[in-house]
N, C-alpha and C positions, 0 to 999 in steps of 0.2 A: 855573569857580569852583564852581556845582553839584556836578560831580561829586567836587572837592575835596572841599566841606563834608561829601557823604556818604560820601566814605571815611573821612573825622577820627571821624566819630558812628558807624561799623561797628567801626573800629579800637579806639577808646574803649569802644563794649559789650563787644567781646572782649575788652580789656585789664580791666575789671572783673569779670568773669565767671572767667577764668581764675587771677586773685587768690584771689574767694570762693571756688569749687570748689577750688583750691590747699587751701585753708585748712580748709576744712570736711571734704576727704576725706582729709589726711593727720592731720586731730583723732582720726579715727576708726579710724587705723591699716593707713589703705591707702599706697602711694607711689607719686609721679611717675614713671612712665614713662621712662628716659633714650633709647630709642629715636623715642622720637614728637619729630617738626618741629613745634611751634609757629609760628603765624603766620597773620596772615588770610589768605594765599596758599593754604591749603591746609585753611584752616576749622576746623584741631582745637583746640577750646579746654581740654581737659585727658585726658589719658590715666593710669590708674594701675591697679596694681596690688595685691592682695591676698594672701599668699601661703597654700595650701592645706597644701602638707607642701612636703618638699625637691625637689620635681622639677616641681610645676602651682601654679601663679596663679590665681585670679578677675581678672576683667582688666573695668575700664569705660572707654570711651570717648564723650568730649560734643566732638559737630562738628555746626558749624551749613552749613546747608544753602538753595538756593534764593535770590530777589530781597529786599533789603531795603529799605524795614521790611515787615510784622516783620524782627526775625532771631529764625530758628527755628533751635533745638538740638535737634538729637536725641541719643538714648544707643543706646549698645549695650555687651550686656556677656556676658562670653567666660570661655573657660578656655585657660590656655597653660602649653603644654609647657616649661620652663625650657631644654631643651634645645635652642632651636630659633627663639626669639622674638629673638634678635638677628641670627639668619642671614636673616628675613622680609626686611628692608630693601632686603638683599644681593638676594637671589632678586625681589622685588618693586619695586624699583628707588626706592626709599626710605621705601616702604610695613609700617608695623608691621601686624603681622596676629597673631591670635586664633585657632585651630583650629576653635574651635566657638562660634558666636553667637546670642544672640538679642537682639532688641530689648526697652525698655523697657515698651512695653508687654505684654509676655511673663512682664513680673516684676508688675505691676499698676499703672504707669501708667496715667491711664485714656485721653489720647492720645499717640501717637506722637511728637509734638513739642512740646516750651515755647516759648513766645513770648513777645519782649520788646519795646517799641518805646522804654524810655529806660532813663539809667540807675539811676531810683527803684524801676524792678520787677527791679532784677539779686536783689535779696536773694528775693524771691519764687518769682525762676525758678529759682535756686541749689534752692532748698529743694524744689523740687521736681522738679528732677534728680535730685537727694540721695535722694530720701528712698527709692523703691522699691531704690536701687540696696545703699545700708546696709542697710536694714529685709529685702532678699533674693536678694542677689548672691551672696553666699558657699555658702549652705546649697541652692540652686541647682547652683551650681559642683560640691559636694564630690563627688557621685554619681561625675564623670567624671573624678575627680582620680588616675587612672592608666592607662599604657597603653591595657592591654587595654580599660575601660571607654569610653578617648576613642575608638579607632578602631573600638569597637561600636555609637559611637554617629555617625561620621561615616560608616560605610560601610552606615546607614542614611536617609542622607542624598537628598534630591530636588535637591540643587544640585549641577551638573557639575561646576561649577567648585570645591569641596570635593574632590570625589573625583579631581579632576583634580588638584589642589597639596596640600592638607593632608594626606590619606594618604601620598603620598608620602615627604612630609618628615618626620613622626611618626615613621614605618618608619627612614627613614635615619637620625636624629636617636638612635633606640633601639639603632641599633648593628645592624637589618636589612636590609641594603645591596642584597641579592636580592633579597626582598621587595620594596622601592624601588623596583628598578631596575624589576620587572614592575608594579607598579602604574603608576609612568611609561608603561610601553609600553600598557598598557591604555588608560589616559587618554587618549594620542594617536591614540586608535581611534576613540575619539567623536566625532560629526558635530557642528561648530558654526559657524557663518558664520567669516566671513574676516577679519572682526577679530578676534575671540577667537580663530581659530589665530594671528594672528598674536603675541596676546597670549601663546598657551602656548606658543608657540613657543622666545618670547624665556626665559619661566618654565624650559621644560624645558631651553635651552644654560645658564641659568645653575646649574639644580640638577643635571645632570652635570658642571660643572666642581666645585661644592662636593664633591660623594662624590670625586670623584678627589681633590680636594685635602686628603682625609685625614678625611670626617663620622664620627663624630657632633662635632657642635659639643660646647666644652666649657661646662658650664652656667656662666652670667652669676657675675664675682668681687663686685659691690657691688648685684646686685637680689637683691630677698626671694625 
């Protein structure tokens, strides 16, 4: 009965949270995400998007993280390629992904996560998820908001696992299939324990079936 009661009060902060945030980031002219899974199962309580010109998004995401109470939300917020942000799922096995991220507090959060423990401080947390991500998401974003500029700025990157899937698929997604293909074979050069190959493993049989089955994706009919 415990652990009842404390799913009903996780459930109930996320279903309030995802309301407000709903409400407050489409006021401001961003939209819902339709690739992101809502749901406590999987902790994302709002994904959406901003659109930059006709090919890249600013992209924020709020998932709560770790034992509750608190529940703690974090954000992160991204740039995505139009070409390519509905094939993530596919390639990542229902995973929406972002090419290039950084955390909120990268925009001026001053910590990493908000913390809630009822639902009188949802309006507090909101606003302060909110705020760094309006006040400096986009103008952030635009820098990288093509091609050349995103994969100058991932193949500067200190995370494997970027240069291991998001290069790739950038390449493919633009219509560089060779390019692709050898950035894949490069990736599977790098030494990484036994999970993570087994992880890119999986990543790399599903992104050679995508190039065979005819990449680049065509860009999304109802996202911005």
């Amino acid at each position: 009965m415990t652990q009842f009661r404390h799913n009903e009060r996780i459930e109930a902060l996320q279903g309030a949270l995802e309301g407000l945030l709903r409400a407050r980031m489409t006021n401001a002219g961003w939209h819902a995400d339709p690739t992101a899974i809502l749901g406590t199962g999987d902790g994302v309580v709002g994904h959406f998007r901003h659109p930059l010109n006709d090919d890249f998004a600013a992209t924020a995401w709020f998932a709560w993280l770790g034992d509750f109470p608190p529940l703690k939300v974090d954000t992160a917020v991204g740039v995505s390629y139009q070409r390519t942000y509905r094939v993530w799922p596919y390639l990542l096995n229902g995973y929406p992904c972002s090419e290039l991220r950084v955390g909120a507090e990268d925009l001026g959060q001053v910590s990493r996560y908000v913390e809630l423990w009822e639902q009188d401080e949802v309006d507090r947390a909101v606003d302060q998820l909110v705020t760094p991500v309006l006040d400096h998401a986009v103008d952030w974003a635009a820098p990288f908001a093509s091609v050349e500029a995103l994969l100058a700025a991932l193949r500067t990157s200190d995370d494997d696992v970027v240069k291991s899937m998001e290069i790739p698929v950038v390449l493919a997604a633009a219509g560089r299939s060779e390019e692709a293909r050898q950035a894949l074979a490069d990736a599977l050069l790098l030494p990484r324990d036994s999970a993570d190959e087994r992880y890119m493993d999986r990543f790399a049989a599903r992104f050679r079936t995508w190039l065979a089955s005819g990449a680049p994706a065509s860009p999304p009919d109802s996202a911005p």
